[in-house]
VOZA-178331 format. One record per residue (C-alpha): z, y, x; chain; residue in one letter. Coordinates in Angstrom, 2 decimals. Layout:
<sites>
@zz = Z, yy = Y, xx = X, zake = A, torvo = a
...
</sites>
This chain:
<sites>
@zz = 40.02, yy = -36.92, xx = 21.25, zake = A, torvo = x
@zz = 40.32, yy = -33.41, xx = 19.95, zake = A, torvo = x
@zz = 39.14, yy = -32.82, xx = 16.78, zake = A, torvo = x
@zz = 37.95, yy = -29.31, xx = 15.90, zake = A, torvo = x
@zz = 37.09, yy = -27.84, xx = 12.40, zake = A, torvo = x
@zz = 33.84, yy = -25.76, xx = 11.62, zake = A, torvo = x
@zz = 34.27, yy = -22.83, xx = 9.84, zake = A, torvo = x
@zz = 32.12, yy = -23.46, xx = 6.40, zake = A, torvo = x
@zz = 30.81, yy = -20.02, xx = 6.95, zake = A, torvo = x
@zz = 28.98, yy = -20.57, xx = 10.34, zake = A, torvo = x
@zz = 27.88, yy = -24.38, xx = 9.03, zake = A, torvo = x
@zz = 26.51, yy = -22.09, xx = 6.35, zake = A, torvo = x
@zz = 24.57, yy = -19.83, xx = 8.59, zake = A, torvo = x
@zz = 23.72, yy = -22.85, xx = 10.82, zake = A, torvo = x
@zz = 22.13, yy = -24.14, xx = 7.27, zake = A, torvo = x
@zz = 20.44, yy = -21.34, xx = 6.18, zake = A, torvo = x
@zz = 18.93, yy = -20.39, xx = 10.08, zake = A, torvo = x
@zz = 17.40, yy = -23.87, xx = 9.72, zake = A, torvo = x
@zz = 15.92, yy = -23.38, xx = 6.56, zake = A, torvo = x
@zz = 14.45, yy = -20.32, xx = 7.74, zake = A, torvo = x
@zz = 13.29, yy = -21.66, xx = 9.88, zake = A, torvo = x
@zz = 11.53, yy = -24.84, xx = 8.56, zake = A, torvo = x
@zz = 9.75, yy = -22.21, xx = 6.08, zake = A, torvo = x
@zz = 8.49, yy = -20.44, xx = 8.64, zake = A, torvo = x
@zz = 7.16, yy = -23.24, xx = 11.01, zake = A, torvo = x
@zz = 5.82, yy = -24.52, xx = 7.50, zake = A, torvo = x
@zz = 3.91, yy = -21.49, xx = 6.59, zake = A, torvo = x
@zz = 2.19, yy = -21.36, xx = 9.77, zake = A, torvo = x
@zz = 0.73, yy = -25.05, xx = 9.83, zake = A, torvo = x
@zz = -0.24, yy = -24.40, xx = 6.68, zake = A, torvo = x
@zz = -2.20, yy = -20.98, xx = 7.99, zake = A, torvo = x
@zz = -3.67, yy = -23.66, xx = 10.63, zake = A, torvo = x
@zz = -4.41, yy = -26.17, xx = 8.92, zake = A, torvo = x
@zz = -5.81, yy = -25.43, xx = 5.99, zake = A, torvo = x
@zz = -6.21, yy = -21.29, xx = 5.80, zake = A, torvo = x
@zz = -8.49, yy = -21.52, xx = 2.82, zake = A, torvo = x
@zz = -5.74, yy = -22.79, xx = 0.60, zake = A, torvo = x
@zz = -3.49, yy = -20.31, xx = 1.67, zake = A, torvo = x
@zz = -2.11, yy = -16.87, xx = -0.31, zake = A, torvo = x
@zz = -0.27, yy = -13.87, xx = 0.92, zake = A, torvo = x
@zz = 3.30, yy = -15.51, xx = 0.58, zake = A, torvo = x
@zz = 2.58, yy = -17.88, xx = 3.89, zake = A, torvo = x
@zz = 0.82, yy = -14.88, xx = 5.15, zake = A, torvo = x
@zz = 3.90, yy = -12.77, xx = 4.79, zake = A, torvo = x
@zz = 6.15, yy = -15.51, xx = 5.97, zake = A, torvo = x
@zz = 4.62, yy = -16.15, xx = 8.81, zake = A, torvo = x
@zz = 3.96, yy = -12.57, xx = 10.10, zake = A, torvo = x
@zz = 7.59, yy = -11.95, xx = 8.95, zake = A, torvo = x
@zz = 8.68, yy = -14.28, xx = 10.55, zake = A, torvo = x
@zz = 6.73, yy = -13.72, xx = 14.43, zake = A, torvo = x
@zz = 7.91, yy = -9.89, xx = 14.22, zake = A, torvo = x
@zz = 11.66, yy = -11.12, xx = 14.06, zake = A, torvo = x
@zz = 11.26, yy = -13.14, xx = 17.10, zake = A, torvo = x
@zz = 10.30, yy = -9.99, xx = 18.52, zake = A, torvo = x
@zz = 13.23, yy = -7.98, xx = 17.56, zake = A, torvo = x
@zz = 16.17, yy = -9.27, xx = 19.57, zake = A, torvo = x
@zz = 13.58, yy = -8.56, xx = 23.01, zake = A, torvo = x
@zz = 13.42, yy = -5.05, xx = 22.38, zake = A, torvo = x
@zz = 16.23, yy = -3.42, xx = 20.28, zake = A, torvo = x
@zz = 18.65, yy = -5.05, xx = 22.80, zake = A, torvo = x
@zz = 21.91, yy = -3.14, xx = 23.73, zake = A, torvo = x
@zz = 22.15, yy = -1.56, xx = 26.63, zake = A, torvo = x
@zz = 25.37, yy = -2.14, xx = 28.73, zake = A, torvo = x
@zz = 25.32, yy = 1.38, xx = 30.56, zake = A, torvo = x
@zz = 25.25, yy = -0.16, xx = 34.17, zake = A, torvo = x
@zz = 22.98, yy = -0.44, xx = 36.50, zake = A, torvo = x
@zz = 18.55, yy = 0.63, xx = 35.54, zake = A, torvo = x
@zz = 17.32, yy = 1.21, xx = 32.41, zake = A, torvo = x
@zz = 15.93, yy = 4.41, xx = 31.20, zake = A, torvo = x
@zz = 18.99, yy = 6.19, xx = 30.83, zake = A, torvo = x
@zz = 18.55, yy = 9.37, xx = 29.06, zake = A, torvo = x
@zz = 20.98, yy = 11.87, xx = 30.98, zake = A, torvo = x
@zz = 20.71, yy = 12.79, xx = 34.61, zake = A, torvo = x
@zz = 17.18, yy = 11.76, xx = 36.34, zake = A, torvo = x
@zz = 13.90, yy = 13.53, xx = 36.02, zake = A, torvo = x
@zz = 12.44, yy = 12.31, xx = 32.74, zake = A, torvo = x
@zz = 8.85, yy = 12.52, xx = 31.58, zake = A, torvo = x
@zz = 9.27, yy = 16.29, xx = 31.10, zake = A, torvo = x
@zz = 9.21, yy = 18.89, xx = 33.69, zake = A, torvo = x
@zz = 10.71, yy = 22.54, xx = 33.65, zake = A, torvo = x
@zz = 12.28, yy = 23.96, xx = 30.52, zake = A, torvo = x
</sites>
């Protein structure tokens, strides 16, 4: 059996992802569950933390190939010059 070491920086970020995200999930219950009780922090957290998930959808990279919205070449929203 092959045995394989873990860097102890990615078992860090592993650690901290997980944390992150156990805040998160635990902000939000607590926004369901009992939003009278709640402040701004779990508020913040929470919003925070849905506009993140958000991020990687639309600031992807694009690989040059193939669609997308290119901006040389093709006939763009604008007309004459």
């Amino acid at each position: 059996m092959v045995r394989r070491r873990v860097p102890l920086v990615t078992l860090t970020l592993v650690a901290a992802g997980l944390v992150a995200g156990g805040l998160w999930w635990w902000a939000v219950a607590r926004l369901l569950l009992v939003p009278g009780e709640t402040g701004p922090v779990e508020g913040a957290v929470a919003a925070g933390g849905w506009g993140l998930s958000l991020l990687p959808v639309h600031v992807a990279a694009s690989t040059g190939r193939g669609g997308g919205s290119g901006r040389s070449g093709g006939t763009g929203g604008r007309s004459g010059g």
